[in-house]
C-alpha positions in Angstrom: 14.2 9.9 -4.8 11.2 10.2 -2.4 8.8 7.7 -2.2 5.0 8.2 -1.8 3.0 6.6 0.9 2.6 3.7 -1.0 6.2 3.3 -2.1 8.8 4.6 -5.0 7.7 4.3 -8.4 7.1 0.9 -10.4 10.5 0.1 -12.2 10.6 -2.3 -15.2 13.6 -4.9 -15.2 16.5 -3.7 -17.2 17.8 -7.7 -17.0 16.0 -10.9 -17.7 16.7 -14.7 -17.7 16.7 -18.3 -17.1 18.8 -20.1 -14.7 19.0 -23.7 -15.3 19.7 -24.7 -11.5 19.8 -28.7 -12.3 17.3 -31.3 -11.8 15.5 -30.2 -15.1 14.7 -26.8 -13.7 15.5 -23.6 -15.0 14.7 -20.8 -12.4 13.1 -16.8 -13.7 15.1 -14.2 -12.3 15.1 -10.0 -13.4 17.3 -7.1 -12.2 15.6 -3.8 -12.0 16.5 -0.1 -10.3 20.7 1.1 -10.7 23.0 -1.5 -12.3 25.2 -0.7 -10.5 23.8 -0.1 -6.7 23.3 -2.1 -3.7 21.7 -5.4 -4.5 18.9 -7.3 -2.5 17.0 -10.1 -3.4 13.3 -10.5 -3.0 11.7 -13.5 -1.8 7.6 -14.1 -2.3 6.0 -15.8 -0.4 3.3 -18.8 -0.8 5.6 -21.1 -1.3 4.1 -20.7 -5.1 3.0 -17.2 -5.5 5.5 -16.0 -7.5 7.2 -12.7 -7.4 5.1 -9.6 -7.4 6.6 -6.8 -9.3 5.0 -4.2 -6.8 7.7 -5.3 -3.7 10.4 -3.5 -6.4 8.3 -0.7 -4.7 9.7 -0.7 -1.2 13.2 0.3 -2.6 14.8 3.3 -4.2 15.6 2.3 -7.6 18.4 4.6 -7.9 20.1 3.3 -5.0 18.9 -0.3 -5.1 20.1 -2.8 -7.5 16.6 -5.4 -7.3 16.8 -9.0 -7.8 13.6 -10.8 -8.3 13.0 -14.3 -8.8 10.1 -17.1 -9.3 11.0 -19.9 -7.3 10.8 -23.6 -8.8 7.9 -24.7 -9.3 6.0 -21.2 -9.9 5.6 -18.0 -11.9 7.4 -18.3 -15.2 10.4 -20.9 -14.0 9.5 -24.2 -15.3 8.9 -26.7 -14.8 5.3 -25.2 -13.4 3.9 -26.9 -10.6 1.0 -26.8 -12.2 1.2 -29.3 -14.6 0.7 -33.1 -12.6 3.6 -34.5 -14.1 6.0 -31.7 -12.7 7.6 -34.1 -10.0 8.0 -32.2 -6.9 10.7 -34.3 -5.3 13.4 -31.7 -5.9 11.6 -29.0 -4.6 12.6 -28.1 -1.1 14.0 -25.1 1.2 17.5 -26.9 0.4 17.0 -27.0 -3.4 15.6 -23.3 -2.8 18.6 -22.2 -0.7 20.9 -23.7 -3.1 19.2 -21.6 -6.4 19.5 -18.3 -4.0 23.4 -19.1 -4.4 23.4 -20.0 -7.8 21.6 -16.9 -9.2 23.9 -14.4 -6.7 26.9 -16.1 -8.5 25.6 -16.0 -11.9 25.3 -12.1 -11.4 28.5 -11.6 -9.7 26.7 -10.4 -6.3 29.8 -10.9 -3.5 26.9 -9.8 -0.6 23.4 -9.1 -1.2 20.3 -7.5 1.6 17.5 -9.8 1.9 13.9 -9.4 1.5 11.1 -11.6 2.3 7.3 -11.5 3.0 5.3 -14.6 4.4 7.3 -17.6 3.0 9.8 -15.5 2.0 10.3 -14.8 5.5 11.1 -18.5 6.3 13.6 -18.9 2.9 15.0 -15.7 3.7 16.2 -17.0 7.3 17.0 -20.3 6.6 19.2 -18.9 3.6 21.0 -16.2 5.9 21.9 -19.0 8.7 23.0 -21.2 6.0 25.4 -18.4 4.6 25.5 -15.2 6.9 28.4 -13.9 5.1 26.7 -13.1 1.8 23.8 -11.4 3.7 24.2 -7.4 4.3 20.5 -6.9 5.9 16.9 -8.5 6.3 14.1 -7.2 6.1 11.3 -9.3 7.0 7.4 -8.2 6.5 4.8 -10.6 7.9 7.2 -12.9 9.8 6.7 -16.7 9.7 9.4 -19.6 10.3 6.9 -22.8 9.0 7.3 -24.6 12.5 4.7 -27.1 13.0 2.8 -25.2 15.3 2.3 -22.3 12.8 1.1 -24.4 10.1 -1.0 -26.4 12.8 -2.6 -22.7 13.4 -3.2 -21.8 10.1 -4.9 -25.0 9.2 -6.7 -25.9 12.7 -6.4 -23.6 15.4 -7.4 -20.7 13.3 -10.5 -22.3 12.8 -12.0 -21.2 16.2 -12.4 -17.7 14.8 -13.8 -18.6 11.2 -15.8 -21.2 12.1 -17.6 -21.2 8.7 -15.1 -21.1 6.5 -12.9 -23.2 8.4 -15.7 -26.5 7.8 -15.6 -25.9 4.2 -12.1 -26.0 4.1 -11.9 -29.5 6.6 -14.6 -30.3 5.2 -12.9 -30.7 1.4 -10.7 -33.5 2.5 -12.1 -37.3 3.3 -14.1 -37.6 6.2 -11.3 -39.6 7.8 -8.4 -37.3 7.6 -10.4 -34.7 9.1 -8.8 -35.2 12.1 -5.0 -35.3 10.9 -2.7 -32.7 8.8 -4.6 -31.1 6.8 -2.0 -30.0 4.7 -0.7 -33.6 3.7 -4.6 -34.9 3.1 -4.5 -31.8 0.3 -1.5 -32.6 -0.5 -2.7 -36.2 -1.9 -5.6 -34.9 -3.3 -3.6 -32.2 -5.3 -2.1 -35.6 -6.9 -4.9 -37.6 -7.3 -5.3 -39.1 -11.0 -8.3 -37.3 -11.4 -8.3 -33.5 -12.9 -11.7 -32.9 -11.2 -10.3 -34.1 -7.8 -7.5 -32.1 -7.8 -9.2 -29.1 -9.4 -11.8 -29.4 -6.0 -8.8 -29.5 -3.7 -6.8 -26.3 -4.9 -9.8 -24.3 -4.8 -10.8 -25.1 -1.4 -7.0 -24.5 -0.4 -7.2 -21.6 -2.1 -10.8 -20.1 -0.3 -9.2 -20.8 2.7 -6.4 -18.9 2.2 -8.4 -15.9 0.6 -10.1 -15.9 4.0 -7.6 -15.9 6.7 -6.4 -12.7 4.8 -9.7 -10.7 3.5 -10.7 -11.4 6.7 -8.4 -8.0 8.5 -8.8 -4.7 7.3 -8.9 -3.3 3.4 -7.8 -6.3 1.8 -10.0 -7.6 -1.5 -10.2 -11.3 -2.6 -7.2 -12.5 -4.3 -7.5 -12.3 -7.9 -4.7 -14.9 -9.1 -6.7 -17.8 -7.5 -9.1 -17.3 -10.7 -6.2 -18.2 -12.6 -6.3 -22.4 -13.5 -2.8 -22.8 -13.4 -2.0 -20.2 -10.7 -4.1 -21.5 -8.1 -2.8 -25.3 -8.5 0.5 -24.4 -8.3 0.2 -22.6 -5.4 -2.1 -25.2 -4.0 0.0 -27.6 -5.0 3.9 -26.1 -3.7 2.0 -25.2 -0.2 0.8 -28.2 0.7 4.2 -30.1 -0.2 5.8 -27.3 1.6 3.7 -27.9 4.8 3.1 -30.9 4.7 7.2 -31.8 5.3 7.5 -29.2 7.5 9.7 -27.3 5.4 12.6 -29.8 5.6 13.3 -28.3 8.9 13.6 -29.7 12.2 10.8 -27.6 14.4 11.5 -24.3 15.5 14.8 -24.7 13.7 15.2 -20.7 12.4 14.5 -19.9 16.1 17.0 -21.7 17.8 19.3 -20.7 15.5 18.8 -17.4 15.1 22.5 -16.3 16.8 23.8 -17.7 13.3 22.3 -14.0 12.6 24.8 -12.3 14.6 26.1 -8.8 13.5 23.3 -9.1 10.6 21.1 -6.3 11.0 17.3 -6.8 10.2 14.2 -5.0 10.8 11.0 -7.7 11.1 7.8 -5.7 10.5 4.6 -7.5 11.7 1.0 -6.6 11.4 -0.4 -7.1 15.2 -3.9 -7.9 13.4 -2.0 -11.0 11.4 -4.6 -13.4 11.7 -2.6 -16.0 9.2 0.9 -15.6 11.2 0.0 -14.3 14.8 2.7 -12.0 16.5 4.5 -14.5 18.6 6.5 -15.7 16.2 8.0 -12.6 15.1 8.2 -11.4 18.8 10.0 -14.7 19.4 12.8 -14.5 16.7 13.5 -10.8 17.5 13.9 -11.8 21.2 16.6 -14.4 20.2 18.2 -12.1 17.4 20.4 -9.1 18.8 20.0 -7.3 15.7 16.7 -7.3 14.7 14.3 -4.8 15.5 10.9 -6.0 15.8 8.2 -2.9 14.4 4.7 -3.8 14.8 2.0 -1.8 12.9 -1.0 -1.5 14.9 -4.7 -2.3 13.0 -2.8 -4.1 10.2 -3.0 -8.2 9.1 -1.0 -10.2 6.9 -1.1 -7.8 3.7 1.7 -5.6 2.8 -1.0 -3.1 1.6 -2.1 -2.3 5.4 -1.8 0.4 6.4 1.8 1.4 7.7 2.9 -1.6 6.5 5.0 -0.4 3.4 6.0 2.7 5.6 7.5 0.5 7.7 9.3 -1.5 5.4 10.4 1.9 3.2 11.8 3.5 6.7 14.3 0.4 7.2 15.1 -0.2 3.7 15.8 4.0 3.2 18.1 3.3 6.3 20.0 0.4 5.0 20.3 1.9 1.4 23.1 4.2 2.7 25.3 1.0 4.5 
């Protein structure tokens, strides 16, 4: 099957459940493309956002056997983070690793390629160090690894070149925590008693967000944020998320990375990325023998840059016939 330029046609999941993974949550998962072809997992990003059906688009559905999943917290796996009674204590990159495992068993997947954009980037790493031997590929679009100094950029630094935006955003959080991490001063205001507090809070996380990304080329506001629920998860999981550092030690993925050896990955990277600069994914290739670094000139953070998907279709076509 070819694909166009903007991938291989939509495919609708021939498989759909549940996964009760423990602590009281029960984790969405679907299976679309060939039954019984290669499988690969898809890992969205956020943390929160949920998986977006159009990523089944970077992969030939007659070759490709697709795994998508919402990760706790998020999308149709419940509890939702939404909801300010949803405890987010069990809700880590361990408990997320851990649900990675539990899904490939339940669908009797002995090795699996890995996808991830963003976030998904971050899981999709920690995941593959964690258990190298059930990962065929990566395949990494818009590489971040959630050290400290990324999130410190996307909440501080970045600042300097959307001044305007940027004071809003610091500028939604007391007046004495201006000066600290962000993302934990959100973080307690996305569980503050009252609705109207928290409501602020996830919509300024949410603007700022909206403008790190609209800001590079061809990319529209992001409609989900109009969505209530939507945006507090997401507010909500990110902030957590950031806020601990991602449960790992900083710049853990990077000086791990030989854990990787004789995986073979392809990171593609926008050199535009405004939200994750270029470094990062220039760093990890450096300290990965088999990855291949592509970057795609003129394009951000946004899978629907152009040359982005191309990019990701080229490696996954390749990998397809391993």
């Amino acid at each position: 099957m070819t694909p166009t330029h903007s991938g291989y046609p939509q495919t609708e999941p021939h498989t759909q459940g549940m996964l009760d993974v423990g602590d009281d949550n029960l984790v969405y998962f679907d299976v679309s493309g060939n039954p019984s072809g290669k499988p690969v997992v898809l890992l969205h990003g956020g943390p929160g956002a949920g998986a977006v059906p159009g990523l089944r688009r970077f992969f030939d559905p007659s070759v490709y056997r697709i795994v998508s999943m919402d990760q706790r917290g998020c999308g149709r796996s419940r509890p939702h983070a939404s909801r300010p009674d949803t405890p987010l204590d069990t809700n880590t990159t361990h408990h997320l690793i851990a649900d990675l495992e539990l899904v490939r068993r339940h669908l009797g997947i002995e090795r699996w390629q890995v996808f991830g954009g963003s976030w998904g980037c971050t899981l999709g790493l920690a995941y593959a160090q964690r258990f190298p031997t059930r990962v065929t590929e990566l395949v990494l679009l818009a590489v971040t690894t959630t050290r400290r100094a990324e999130i410190d950029w996307l909440t501080r630094d970045l600042g300097r070149l959307l001044p305007e935006q940027w004071q809003r955003f610091n500028c939604g959080v007391p007046v004495d925590e201006r000066c600290g991490d962000l993302a934990a001063a959100y973080a307690r205001l996305l569980d503050h008693p009252d609705a109207a507090v928290r409501d602020r809070a996830a919509r300024h996380w949410c603007a700022w967000e909206d403008a790190v990304v609209m800001i590079t080329p061809g990319v529209d506001p992001d409609p989900r944020f109009n969505d209530p629920e939507y945006r507090m998860a997401f507010a909500r999981l990110v902030t957590h998320y950031f806020s601990h550092g991602a449960w790992l030690t900083e710049g853990e993925l990077l000086h791990e990375a030989h854990r990787l050896a004789g995986i073979p990955g392809v990171l593609v990277h926008g050199r535009l990325d405004l939200s994750a600069p270029l470094d990062t994914a220039w760093q990890l290739a450096s300290a990965w023998p088999d990855g291949e670094l592509v970057v795609v000139e003129n394009a951000g953070h946004s899978s629907g840059h152009s040359g982005m998907a191309e990019a990701v279709i080229r490696a996954t076509d390749r990998f397809a016939a391993h």
